[in-house]
C-alpha positions in Angstrom: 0.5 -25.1 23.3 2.8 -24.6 19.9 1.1 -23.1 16.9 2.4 -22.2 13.9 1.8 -18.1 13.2 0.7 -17.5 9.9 1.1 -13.4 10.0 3.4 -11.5 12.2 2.3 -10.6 15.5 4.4 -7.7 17.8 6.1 -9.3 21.0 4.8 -12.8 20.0 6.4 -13.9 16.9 6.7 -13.9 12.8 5.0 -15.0 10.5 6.0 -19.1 10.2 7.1 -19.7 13.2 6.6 -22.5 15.3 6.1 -20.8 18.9 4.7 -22.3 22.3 2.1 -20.1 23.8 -0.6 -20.6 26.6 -3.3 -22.5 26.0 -5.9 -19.9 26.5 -4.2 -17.7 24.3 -4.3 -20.0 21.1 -7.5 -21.5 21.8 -9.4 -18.1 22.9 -7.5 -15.8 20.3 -5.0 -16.6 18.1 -7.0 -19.6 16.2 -10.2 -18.1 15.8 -8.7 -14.8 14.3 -7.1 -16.9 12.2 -4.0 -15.5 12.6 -2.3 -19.2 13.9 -2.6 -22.5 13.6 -2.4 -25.3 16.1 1.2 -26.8 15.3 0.7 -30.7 13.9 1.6 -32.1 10.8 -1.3 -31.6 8.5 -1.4 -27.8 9.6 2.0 -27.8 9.0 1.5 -29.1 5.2 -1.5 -26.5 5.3 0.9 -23.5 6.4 3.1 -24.4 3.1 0.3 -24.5 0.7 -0.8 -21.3 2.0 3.0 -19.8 1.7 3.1 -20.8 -1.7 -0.1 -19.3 -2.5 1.1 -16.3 -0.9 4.3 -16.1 -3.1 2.1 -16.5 -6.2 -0.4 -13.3 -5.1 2.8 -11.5 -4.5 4.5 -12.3 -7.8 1.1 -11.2 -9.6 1.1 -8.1 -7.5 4.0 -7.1 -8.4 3.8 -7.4 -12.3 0.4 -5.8 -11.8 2.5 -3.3 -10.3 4.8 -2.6 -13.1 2.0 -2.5 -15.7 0.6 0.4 -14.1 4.3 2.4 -13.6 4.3 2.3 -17.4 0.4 3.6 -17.1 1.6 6.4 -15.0 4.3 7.5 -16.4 2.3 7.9 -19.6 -0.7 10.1 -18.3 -0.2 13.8 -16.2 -3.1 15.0 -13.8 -3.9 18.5 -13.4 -4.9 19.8 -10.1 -7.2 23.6 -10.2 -6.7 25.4 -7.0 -7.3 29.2 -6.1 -3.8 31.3 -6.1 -2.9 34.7 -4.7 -0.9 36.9 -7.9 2.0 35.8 -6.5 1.6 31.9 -7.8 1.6 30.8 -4.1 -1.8 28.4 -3.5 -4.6 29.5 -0.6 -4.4 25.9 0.3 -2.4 22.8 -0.5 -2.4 20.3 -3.1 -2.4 17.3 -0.9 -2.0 13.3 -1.6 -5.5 12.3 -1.5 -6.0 15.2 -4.1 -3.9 13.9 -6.5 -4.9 10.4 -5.7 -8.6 11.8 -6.3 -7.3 13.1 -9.6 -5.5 9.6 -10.6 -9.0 7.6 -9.9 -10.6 10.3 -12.4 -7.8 9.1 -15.3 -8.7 5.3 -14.2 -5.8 4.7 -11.9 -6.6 3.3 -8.8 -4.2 4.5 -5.7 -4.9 5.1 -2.4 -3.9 8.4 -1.1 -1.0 6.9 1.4 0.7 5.4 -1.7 1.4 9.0 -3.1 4.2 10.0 -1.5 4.6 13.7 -0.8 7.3 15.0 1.4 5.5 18.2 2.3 2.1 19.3 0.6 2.5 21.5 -2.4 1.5 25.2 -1.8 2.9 26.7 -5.5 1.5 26.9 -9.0 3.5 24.8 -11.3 5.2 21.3 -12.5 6.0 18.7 -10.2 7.1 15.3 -10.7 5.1 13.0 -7.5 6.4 9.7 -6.3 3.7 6.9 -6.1 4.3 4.1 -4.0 2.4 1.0 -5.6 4.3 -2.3 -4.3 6.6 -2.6 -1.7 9.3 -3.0 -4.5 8.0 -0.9 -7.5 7.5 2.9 -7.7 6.2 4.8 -10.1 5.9 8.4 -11.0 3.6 10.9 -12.5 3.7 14.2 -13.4 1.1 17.2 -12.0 0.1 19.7 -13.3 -0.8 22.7 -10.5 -2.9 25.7 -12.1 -4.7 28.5 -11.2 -8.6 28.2 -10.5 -10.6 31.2 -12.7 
């Protein structure tokens, strides 16, 4: 049976293509998760409208995006953790910590889009990458200080 696969699928296909698979498969799985459609012309006219709304979501996305790089770059988020004398941290300051601390100034992130190449375990200013489109990331600065 062909269908057309409207979202990529490993060892089957990507997302567009017009594939043949067994009958079973399509009927039992693929078209009731809606992840394919049964390859004819209508669906095929369907499949188009959908890419095109697709591209619009992905084009709004992405300014919506960029608004909120110029948001971050304009605020800083201060992180309180407990500190030996010597500025090094008990713990870590981790992603979802500072994603925590973004939601608190009204910036919505989830903690995988912060991207941290090790956790931070010093007092001090750092500058934190933050991953928000695919194409667009932004930075913010944090602030780690000692808890009293």
């Amino acid at each position: 049976m062909k269908v057309i696969l409207r979202e990529n699928i490993a060892g089957v296909g990507k997302k567009g293509e017009v594939i043949n698979v067994k009958t079973g498969y399509a009927r039992n799985y693929l078209i009731p998760s809606k992840k394919a459609y049964e390859s004819n012309e209508s669906n095929l006219k369907r499949y188009e409208l959908d890419k095109k709304q697709d591209e619009i979501k992905e084009v709004k996305n992405k300014q919506l995006a960029e608004e909120m790089v110029k948001k971050l770059t304009e605020i800083s988020v201060t992180v309180s953790q407990k500190a030996h004398d010597d500025e090094m941290l008990y713990g870590s300051v981790t992603a979802a910590m500072i994603a925590h601390e973004l939601e608190k100034a009204n910036v919505n992130v989830d903690k995988s889009s912060v991207l941290l190449e090790e956790p931070i375990k010093k007092l001090g200013f750092y500058t934190v990458s933050v991953k928000l489109h695919p194409e667009v990331t932004g930075e913010v600065k944090v602030w780690v200080v000692k808890d009293e």
